[in-house]
C-alpha positions in Angstrom: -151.5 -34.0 71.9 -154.3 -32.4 70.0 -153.3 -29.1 72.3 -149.7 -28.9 70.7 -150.3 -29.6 67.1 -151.1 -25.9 66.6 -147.9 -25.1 68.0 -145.6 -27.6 66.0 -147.5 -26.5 62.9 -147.0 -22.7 63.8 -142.9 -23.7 64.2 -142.8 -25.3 61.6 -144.3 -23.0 59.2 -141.8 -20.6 60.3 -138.9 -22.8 59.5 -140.0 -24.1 56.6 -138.1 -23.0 53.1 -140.8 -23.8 50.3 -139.4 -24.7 47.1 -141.3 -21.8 45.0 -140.4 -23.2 41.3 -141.8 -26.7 42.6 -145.0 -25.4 44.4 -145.6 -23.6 40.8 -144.7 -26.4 38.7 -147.3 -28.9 40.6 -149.7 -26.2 40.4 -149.3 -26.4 36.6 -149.4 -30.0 36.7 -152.5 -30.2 38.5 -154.3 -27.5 36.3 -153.5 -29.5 33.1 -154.3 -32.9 34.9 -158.3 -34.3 34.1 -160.5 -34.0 37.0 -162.2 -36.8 37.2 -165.5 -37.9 38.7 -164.5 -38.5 42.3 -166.0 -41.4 44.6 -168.6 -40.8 47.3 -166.1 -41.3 50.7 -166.7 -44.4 53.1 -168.6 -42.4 55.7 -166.5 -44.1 58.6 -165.9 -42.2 61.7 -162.4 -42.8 62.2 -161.6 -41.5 59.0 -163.8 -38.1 59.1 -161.3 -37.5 62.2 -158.8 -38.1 60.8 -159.9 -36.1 57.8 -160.7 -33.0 60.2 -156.9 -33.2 61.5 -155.5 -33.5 58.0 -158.2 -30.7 56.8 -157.1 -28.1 59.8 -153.4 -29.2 59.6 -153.4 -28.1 55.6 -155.3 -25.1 56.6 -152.2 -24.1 58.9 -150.0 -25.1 56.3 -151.9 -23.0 53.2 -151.7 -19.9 55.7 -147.8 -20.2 56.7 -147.0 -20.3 52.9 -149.0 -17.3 52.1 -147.6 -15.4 55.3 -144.4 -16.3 54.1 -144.7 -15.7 50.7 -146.0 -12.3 51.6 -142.6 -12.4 54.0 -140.5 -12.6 50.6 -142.5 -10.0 48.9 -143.9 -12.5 46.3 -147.2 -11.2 44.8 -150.1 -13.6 42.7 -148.9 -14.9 39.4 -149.7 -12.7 36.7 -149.7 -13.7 33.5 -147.8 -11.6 30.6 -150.1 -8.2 29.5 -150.8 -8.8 25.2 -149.0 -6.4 23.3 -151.3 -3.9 21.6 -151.7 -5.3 18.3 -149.3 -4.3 15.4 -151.1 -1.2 13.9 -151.3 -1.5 10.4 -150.3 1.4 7.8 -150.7 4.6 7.9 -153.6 5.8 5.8 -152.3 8.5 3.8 -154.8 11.3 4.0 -155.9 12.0 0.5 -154.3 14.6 -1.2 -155.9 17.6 -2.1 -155.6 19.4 -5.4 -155.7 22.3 -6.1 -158.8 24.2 -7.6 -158.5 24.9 -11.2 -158.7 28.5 -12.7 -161.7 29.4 -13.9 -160.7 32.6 -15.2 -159.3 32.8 -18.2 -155.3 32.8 -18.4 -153.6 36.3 -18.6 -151.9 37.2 -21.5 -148.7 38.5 -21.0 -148.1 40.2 -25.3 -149.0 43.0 -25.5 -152.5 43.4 -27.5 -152.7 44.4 -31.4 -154.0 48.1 -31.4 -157.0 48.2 -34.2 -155.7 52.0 -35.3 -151.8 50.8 -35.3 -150.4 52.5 -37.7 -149.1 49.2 -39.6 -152.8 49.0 -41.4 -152.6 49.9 -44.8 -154.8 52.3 -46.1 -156.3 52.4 -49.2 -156.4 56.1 -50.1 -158.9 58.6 -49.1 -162.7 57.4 -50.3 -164.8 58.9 -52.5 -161.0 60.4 -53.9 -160.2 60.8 -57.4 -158.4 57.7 -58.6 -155.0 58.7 -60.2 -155.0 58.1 -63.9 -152.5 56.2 -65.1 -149.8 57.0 -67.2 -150.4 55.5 -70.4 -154.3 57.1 -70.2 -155.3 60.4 -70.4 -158.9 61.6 -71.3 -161.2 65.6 -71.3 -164.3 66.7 -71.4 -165.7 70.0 -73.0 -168.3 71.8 -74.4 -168.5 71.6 -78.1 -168.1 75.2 -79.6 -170.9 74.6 -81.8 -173.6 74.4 -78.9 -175.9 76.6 -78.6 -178.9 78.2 -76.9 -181.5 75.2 -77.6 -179.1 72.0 -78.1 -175.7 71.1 -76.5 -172.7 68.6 -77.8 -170.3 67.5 -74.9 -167.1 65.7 -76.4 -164.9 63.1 -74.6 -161.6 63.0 -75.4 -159.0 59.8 -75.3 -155.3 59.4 -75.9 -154.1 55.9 -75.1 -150.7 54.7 -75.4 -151.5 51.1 -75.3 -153.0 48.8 -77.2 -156.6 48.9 -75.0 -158.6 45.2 -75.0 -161.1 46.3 -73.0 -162.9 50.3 -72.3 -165.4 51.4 -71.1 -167.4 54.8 -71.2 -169.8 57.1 -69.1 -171.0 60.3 -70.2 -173.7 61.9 -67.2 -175.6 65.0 -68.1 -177.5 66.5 -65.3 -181.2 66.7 -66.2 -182.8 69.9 -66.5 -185.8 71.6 -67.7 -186.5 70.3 -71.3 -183.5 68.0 -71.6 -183.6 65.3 -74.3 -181.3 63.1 -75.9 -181.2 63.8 -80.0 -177.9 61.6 -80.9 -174.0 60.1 -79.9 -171.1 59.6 -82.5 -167.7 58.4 -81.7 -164.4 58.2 -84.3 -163.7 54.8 -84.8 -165.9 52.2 -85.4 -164.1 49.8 -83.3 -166.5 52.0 -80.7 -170.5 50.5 -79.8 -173.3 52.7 -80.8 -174.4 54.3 -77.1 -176.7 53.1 -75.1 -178.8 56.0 -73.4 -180.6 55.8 -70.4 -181.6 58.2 -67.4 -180.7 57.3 -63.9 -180.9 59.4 -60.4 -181.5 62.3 -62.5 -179.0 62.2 -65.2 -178.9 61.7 -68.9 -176.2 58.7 -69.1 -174.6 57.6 -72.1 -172.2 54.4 -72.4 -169.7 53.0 -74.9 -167.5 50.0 -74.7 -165.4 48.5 -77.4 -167.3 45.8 -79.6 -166.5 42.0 -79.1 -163.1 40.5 -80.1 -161.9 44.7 -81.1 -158.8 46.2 -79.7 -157.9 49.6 -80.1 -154.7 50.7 -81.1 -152.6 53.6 -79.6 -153.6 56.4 -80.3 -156.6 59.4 -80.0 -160.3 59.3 -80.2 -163.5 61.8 -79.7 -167.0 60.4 -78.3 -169.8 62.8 -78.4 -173.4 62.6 -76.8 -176.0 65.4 -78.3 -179.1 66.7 -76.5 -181.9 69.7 -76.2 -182.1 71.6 -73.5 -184.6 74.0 -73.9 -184.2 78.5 -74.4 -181.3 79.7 -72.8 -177.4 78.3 -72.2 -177.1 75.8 -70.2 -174.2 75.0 -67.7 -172.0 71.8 -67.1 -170.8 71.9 -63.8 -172.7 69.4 -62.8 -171.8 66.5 -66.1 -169.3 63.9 -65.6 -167.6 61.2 -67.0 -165.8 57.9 -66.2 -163.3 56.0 -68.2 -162.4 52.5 -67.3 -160.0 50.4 -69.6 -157.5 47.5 -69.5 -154.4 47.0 -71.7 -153.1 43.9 -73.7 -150.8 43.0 -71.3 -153.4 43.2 -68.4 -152.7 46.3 -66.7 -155.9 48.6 -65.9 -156.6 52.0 -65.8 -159.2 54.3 -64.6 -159.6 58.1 -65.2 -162.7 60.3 -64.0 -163.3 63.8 -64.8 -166.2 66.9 -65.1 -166.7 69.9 -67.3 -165.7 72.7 -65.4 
């Protein structure tokens, strides 16, 4: 009997339909079910034969499912592969900005030229201011000088009321020059004040406090030695500087020539 047990199992394994969805479902069952402690066997004889058959019987069994599963192409149970976790957002690279310019901006207008001819000019220096119209002045030589002593005479015609004048007689120094007096026409005129500077004999007159003098013309004379022999003027000057009632000013400048 024991002979054709191998035989029955082998036929039977080849006939036998498992029922895949149960097989899997007690396999579940079983894996969730506690195992539990389990008892130390009666060690009977009888039943460690019986134990052998059953043991070698579910050996045939274990190996006709697996030769049949592999029959029906049916591979191990695998579970489902994780998805790749989510990936989370994008890190935006940091922008990049741009260098600033150093250098300093370029300007486009075209740049002011220093020698344009839109300066205004103030008239050639070391000129002759232009006298204006409403003064006019002269210098001469009085005809009464002579060999030893000299007489230059200033002359003024105003014609305006002047509130403010003033006068500069220069004599050029020379050999044996000395002041010996001044005069003027109108007392409205200071005495002169005399005084030798960068090699000239000056004389000043101005008008005296609070005085205006009318329209009109005036002399102013400065006296002085000068040694044997004539003596030349090309190298005297004057300077008159006034202002009128109204506030208007005026300058004339002259020499002896």
């Amino acid at each position: 009997m024991n002979d054709e047990l191998p035989d029955r199992l082998r036929v039977s394994a080849e006939e036998y339909e498992p029922d895949r969805d149960r097989m899997w479902s007690r396999v579940a069952e079983g894996m969730r079910e506690p195992r539990g402690v389990a008892a130390e066997p009666v060690r009977s004889g009888w039943r460690i034969s019986h134990l052998a058959l059953a043991t070698g019987a579910a050996v045939v069994l274990i190996g006709g499912v697996v030769l049949f599963g592999q029959t029906l192409g049916l591979g191990p149970v695998v579970g489902p592969s994780p998805e790749p976790p989510a990936a989370g957002p994008a890190s935006s690279a940091p922008e990049t900005s741009e260098p600033a310019t150093t250098g300093a901006e370029t300007s486009t207008g075209e740049a002011s030229d220093p020698d344009s001819d839109d300066v205004e000019t103030t008239g050639d220096e070391g000129g002759e201011t232009e006298a204006p119209a409403w003064l006019r002045t002269d210098g001469s030589v009085d005809q009464g000088s002579g060999e030893y002593w000299s007489q230059a005479n200033l002359k003024l015609e105003n014609d305006e009321p002047l509130a403010e004048l003033d006068v500069e007689l220069r004599v050029a120094i020379g050999e044996g020059l000395q002041s010996t007096g001044s005069w003027t026409t109108d007392s409205r005129f200071t005495d002169a004040v005399v005084t030798e500077e960068d090699g000239f004999l000056v004389y000043r007159w101005s008008l005296r406090e609070g005085q205006v003098l009318p329209a009109g013309e005036y002399t102013l004379a400065g006296q002085f030695n000068h040694g044997s022999g004539a003596r030349s003027a090309e190298d005297d000057d004057f300077t008159f500087e006034a202002a009128t009632e109204s506030g208007e000013d005026g300058r004339t400048e002259g020499d002896f020539a």
